[in-house]
N, CA, C and O atoms as a Tinker XYZ file with bonds, in Angstrom:
   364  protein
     1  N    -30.096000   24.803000   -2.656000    73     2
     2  CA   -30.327000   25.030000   -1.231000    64     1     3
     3  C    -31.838000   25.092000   -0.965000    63     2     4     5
     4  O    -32.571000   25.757000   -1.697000    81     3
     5  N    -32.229000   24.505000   -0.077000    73     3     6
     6  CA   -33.639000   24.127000    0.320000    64     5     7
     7  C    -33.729000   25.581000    1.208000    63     6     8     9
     8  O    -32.922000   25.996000    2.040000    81     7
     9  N    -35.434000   26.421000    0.575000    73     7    10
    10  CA   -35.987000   27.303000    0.952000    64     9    11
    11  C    -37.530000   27.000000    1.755000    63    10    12    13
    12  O    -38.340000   26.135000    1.420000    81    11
    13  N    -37.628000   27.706000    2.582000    73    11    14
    14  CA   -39.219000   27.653000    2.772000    64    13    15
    15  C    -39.866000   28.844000    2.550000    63    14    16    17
    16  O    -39.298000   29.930000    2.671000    81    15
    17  N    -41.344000   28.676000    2.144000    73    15    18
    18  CA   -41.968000   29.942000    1.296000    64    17    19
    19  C    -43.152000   29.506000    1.526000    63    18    20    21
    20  O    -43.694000   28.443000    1.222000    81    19
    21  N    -43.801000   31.140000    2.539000    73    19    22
    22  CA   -45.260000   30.423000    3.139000    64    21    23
    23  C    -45.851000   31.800000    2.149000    63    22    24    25
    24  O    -45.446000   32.954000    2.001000    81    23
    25  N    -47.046000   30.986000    1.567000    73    23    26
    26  CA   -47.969000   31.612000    0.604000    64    25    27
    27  C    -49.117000   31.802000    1.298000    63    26    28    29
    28  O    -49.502000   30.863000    1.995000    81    27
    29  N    -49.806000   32.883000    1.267000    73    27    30
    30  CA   -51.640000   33.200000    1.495000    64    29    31
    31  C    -51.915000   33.621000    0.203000    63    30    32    33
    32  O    -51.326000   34.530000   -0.383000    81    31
    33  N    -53.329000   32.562000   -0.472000    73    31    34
    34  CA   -53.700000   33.094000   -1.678000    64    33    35
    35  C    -55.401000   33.432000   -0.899000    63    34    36    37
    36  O    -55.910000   33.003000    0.137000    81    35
    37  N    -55.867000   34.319000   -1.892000    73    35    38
    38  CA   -56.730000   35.344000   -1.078000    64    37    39
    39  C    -57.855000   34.985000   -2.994000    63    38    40    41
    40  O    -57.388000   34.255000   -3.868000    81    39
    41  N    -58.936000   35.551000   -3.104000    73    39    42
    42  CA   -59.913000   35.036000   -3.791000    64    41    43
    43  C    -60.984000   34.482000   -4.021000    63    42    44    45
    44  O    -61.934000   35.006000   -3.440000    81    43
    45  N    -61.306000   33.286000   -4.885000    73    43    46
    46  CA   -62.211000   31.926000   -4.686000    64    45    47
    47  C    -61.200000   30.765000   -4.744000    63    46    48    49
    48  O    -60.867000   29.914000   -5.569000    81    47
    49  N    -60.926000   31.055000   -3.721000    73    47    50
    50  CA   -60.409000   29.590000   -3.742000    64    49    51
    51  C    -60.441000   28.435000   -2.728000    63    50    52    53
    52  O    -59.612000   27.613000   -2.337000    81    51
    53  N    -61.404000   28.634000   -2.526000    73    51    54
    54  CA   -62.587000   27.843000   -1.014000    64    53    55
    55  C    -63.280000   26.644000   -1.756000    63    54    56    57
    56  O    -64.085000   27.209000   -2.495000    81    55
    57  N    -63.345000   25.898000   -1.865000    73    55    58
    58  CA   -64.635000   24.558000   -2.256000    64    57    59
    59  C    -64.180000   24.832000   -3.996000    63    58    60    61
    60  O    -65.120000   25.509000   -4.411000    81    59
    61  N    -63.618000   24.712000   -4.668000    73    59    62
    62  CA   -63.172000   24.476000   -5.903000    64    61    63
    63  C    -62.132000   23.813000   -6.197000    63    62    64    65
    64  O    -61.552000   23.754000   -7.281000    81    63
    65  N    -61.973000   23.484000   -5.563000    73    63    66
    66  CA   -60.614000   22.184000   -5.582000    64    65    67
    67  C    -58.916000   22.772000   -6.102000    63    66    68    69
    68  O    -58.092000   22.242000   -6.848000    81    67
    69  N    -58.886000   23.848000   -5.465000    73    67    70
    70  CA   -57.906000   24.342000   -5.427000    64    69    71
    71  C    -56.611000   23.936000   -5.093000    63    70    72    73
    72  O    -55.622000   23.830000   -5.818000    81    71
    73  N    -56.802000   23.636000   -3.416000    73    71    74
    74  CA   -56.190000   22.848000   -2.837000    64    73    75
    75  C    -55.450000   21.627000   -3.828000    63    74    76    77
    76  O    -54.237000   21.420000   -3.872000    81    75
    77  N    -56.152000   21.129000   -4.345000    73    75    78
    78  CA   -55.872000   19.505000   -4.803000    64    77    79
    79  C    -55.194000   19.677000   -6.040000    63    78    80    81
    80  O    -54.153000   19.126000   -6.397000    81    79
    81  N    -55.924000   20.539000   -6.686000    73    79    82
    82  CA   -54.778000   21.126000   -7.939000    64    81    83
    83  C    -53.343000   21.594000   -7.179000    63    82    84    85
    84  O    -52.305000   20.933000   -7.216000    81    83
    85  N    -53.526000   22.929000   -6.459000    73    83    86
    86  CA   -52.392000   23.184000   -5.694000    64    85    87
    87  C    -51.246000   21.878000   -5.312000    63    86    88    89
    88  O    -50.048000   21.854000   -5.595000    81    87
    89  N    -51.934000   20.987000   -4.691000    73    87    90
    90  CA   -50.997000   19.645000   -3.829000    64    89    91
    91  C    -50.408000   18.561000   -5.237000    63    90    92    93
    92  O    -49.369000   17.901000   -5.216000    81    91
    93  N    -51.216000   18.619000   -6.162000    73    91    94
    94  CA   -50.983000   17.811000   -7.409000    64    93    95
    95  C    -49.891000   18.501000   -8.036000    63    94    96    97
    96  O    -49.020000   17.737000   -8.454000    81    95
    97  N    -49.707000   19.587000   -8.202000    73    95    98
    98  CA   -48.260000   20.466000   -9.129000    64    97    99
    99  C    -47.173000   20.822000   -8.004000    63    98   100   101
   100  O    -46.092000   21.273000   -8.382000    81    99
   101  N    -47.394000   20.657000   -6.784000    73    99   102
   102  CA   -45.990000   20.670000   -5.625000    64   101   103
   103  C    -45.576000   19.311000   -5.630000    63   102   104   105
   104  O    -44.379000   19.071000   -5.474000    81   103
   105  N    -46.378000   18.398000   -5.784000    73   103   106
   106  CA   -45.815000   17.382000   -5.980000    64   105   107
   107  C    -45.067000   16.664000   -7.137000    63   106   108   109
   108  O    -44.142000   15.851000   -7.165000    81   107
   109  N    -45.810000   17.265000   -8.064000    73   107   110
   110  CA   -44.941000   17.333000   -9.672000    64   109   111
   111  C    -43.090000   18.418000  -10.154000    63   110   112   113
   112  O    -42.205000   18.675000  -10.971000    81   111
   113  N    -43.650000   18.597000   -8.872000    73   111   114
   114  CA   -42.447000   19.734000   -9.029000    64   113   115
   115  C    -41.331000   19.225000   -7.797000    63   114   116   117
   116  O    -40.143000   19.542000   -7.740000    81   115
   117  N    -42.006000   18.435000   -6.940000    73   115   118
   118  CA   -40.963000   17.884000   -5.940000    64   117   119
   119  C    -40.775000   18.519000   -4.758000    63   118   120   121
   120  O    -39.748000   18.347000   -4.102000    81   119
   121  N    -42.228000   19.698000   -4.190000    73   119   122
   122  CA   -42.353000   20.604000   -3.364000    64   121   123
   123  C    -42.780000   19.611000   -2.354000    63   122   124   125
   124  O    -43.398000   18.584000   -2.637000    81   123
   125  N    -42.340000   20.046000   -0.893000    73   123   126
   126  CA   -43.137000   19.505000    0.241000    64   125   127
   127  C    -43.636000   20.693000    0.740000    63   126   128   129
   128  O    -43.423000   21.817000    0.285000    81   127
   129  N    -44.398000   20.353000    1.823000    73   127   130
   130  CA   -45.358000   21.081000    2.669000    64   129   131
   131  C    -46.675000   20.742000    3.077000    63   130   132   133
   132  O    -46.823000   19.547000    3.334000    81   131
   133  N    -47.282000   21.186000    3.155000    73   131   134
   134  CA   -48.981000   21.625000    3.717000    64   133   135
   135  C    -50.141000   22.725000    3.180000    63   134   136   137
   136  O    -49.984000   23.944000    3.233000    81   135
   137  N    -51.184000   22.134000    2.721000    73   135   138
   138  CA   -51.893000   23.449000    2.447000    64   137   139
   139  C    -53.298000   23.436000    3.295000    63   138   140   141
   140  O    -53.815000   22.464000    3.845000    81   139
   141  N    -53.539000   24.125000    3.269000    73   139   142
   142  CA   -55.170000   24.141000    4.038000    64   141   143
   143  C    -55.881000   25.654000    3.994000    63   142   144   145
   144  O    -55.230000   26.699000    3.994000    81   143
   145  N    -57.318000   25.575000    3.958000    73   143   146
   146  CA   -58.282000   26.391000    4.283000    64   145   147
   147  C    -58.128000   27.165000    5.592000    63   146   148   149
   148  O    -57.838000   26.725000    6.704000    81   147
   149  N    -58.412000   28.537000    5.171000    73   147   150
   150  CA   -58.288000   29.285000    6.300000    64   149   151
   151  C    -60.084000   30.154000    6.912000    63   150   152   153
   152  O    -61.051000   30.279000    6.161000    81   151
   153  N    -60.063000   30.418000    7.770000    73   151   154
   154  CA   -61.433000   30.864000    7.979000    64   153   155
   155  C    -62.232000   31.969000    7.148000    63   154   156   157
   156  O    -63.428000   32.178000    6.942000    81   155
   157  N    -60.798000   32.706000    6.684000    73   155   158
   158  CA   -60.623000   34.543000    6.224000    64   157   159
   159  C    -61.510000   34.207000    4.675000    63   158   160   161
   160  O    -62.208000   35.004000    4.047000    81   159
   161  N    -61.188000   32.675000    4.318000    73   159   162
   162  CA   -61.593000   32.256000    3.166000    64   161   163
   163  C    -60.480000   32.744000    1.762000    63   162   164   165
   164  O    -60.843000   33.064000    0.631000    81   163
   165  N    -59.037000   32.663000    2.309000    73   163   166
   166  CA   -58.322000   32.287000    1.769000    64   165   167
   167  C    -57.525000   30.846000    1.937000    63   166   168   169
   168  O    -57.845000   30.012000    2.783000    81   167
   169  N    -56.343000   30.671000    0.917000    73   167   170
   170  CA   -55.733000   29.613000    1.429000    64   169   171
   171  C    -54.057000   29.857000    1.808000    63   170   172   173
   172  O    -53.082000   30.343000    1.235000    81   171
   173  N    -54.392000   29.124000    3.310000    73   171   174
   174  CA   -52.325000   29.119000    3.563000    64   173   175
   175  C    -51.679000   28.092000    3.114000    63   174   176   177
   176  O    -52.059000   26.941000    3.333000    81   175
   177  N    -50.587000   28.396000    2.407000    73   175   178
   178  CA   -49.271000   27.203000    2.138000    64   177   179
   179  C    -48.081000   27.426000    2.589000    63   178   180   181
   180  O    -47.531000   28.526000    2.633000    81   179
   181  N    -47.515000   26.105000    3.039000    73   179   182
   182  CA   -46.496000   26.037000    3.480000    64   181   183
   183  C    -45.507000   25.352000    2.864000    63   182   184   185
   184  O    -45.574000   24.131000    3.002000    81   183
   185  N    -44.418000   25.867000    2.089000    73   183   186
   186  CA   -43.967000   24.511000    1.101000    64   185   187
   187  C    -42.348000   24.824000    0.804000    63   186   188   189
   188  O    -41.744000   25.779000    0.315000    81   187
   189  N    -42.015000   23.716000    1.272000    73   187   190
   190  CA   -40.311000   23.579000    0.890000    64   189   191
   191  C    -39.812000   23.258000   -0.140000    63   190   192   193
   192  O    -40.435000   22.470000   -0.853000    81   191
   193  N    -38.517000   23.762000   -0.568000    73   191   194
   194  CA   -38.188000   23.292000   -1.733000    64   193   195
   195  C    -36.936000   23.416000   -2.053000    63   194   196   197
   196  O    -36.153000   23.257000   -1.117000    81   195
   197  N    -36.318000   23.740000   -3.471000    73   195   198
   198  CA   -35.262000   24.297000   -4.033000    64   197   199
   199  C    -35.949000   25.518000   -4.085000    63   198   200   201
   200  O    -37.086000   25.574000   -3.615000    81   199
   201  N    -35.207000   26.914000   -4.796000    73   199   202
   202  CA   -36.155000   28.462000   -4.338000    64   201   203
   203  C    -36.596000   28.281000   -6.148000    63   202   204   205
   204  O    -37.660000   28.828000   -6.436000    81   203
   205  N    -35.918000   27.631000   -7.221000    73   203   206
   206  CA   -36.737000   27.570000   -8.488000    64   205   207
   207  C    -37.724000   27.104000   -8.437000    63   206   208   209
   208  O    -38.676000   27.662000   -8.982000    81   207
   209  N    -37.881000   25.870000   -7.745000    73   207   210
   210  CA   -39.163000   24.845000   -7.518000    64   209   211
   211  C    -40.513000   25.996000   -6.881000    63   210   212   213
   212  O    -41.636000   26.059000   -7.382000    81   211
   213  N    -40.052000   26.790000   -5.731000    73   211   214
   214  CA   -40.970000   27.462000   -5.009000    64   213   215
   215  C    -41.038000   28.865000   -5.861000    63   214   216   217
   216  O    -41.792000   29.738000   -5.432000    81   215
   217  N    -40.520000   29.034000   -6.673000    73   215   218
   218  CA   -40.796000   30.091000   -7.484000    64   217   219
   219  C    -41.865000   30.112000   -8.154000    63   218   220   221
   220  O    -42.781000   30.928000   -8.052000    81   219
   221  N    -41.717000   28.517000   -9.411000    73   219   222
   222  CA   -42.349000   27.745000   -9.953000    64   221   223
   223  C    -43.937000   28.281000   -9.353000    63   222   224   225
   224  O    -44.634000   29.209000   -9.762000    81   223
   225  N    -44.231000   27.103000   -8.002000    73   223   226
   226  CA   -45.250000   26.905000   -7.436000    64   225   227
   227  C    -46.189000   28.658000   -7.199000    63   226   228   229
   228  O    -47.352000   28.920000   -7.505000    81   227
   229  N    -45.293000   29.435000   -6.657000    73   227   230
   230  CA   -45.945000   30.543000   -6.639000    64   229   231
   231  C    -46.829000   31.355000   -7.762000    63   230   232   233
   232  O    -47.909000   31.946000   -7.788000    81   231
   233  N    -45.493000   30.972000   -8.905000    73   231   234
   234  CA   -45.988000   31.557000  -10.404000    64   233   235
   235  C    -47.355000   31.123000  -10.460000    63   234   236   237
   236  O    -48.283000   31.896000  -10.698000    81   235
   237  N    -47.479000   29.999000  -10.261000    73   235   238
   238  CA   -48.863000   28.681000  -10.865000    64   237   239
   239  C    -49.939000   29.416000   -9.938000    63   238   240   241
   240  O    -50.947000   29.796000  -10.534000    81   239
   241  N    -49.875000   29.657000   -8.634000    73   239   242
   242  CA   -50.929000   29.779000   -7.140000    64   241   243
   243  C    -51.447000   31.370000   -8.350000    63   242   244   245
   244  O    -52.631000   31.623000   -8.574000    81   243
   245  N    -50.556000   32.010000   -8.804000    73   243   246
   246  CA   -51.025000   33.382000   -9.297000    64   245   247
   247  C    -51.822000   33.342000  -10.474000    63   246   248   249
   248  O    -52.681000   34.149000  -10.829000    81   247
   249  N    -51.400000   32.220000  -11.080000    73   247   250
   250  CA   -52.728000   32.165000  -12.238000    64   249   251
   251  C    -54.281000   31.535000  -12.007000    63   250   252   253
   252  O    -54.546000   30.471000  -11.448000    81   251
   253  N    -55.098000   32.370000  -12.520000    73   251   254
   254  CA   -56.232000   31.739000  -12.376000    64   253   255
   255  C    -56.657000   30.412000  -13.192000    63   254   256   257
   256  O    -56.095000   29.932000  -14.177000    81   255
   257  N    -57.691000   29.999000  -12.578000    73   255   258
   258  CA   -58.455000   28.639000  -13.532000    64   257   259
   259  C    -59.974000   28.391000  -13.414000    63   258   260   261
   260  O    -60.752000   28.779000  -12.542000    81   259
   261  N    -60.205000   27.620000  -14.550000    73   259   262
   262  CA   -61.633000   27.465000  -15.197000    64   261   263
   263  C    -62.453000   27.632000  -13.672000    63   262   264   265
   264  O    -63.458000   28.344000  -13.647000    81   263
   265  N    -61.921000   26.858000  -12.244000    73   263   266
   266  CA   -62.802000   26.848000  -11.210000    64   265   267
   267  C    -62.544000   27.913000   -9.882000    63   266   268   269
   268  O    -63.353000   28.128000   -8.980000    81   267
   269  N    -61.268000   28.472000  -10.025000    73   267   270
   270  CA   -61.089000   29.473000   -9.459000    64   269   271
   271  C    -60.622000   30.894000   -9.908000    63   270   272   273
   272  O    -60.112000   31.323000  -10.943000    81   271
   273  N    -60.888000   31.289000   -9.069000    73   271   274
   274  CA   -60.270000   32.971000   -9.188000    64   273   275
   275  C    -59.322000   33.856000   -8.394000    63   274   276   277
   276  O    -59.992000   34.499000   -7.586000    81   275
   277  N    -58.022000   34.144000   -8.305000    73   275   278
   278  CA   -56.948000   34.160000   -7.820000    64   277   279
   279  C    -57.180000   36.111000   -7.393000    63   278   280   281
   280  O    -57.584000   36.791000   -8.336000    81   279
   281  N    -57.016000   36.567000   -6.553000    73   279   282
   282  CA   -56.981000   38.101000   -6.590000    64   281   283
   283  C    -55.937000   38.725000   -6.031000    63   282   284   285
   284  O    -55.780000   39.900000   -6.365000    81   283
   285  N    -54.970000   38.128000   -5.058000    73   283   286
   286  CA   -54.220000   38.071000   -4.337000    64   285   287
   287  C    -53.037000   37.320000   -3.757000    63   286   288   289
   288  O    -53.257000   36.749000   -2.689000    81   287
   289  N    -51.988000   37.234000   -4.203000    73   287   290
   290  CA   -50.778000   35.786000   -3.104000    64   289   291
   291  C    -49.649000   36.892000   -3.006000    63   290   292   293
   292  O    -49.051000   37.665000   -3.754000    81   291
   293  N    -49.699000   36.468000   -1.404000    73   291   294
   294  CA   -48.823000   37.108000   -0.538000    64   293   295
   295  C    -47.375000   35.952000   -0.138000    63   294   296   297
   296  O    -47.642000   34.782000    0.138000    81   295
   297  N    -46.067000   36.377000   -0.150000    73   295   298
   298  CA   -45.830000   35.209000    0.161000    64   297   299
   299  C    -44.568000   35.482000    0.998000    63   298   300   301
   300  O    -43.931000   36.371000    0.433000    81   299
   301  N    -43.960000   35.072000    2.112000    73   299   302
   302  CA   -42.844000   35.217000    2.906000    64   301   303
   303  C    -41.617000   34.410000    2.765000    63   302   304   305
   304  O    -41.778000   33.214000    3.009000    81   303
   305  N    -40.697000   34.697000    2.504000    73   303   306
   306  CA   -39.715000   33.368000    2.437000    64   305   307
   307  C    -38.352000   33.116000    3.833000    63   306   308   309
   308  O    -37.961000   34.001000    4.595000    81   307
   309  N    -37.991000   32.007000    3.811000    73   307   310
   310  CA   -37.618000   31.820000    5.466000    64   309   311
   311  C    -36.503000   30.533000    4.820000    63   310   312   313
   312  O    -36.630000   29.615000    4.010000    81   311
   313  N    -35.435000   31.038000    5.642000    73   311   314
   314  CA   -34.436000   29.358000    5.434000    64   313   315
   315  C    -34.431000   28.746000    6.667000    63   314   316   317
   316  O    -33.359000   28.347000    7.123000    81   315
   317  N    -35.535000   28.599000    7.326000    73   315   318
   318  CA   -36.046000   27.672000    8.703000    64   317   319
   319  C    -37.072000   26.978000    7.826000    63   318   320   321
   320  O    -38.072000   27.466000    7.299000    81   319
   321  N    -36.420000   25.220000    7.765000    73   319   322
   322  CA   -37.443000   24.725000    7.333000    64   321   323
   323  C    -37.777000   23.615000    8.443000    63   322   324   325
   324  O    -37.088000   23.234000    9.390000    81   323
   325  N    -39.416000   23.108000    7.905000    73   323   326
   326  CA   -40.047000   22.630000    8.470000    64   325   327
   327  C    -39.404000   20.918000    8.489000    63   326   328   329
   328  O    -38.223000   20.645000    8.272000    81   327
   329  N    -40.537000   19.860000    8.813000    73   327   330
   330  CA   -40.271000   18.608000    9.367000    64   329   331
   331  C    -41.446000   18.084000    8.126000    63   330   332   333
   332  O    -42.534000   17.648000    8.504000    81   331
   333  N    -41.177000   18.155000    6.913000    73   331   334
   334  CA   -42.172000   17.771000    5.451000    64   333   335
   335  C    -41.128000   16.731000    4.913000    63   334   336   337
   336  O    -39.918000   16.818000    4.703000    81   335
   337  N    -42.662000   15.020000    4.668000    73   335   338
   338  CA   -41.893000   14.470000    3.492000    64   337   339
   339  C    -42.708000   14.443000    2.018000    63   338   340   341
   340  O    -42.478000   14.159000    0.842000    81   339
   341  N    -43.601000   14.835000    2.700000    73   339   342
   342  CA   -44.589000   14.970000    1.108000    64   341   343
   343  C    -45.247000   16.421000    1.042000    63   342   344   345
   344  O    -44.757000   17.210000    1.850000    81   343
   345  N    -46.277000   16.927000    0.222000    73   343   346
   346  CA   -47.383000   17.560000    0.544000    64   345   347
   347  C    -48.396000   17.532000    0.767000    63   346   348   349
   348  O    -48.906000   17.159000   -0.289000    81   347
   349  N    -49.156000   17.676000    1.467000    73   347   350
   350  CA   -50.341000   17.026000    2.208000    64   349   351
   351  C    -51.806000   18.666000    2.497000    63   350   352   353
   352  O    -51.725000   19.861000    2.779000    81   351
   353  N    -52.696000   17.885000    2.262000    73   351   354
   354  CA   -54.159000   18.709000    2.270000    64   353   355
   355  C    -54.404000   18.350000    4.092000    63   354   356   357
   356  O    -54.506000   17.230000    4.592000    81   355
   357  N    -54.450000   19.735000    4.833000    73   355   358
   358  CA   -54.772000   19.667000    6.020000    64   357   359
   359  C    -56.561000   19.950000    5.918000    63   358   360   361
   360  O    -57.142000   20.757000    5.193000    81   359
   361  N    -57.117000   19.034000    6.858000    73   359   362
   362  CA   -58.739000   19.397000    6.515000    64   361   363
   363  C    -58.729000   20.566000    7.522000    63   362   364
   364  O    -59.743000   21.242000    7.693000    81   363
């Protein structure tokens, strides 16, 4: 059953290519949605799925890497899903 699960990750994860890592493993995993930069200088996601797939994705947003630093993911889950056929980097 297809879930939606909106994530705020909170940290460095501004100008380190987060995002693109992020959009590269939802897509490996078969997640749709949206991610983008927020002003607060975290990042919001929006991403549909199966709820293993979005489990998955969350697990990953919580680990850190060589270019970022993770301190925080908040995440809401909702069975109102969106109008996603891929995942996509909002500028």
């Amino acid at each position: 059953m297809q879930k939606k699960c909106i994530i705020r990750v909170h940290g460095t994860v501004q100008g380190v290519g987060f995002r693109y890592t992020t959009r590269d493993l939802a897509q490996s995993l078969g997640v749709t949605g949206v991610i983008r930069n927020e002003p607060d200088g975290s990042v919001y996601i929006e991403a549909q799925g199966e709820e293993g797939q979005l489990k998955e994705l969350v697990k990953q947003c919580k680990q850190g890497h060589d270019n970022f630093h993770v301190s925080k993911v908040e995440t809401q889950w909702s069975d109102e899903l969106g109008e996603y056929s891929d995942f996509t980097i909002e500028r």
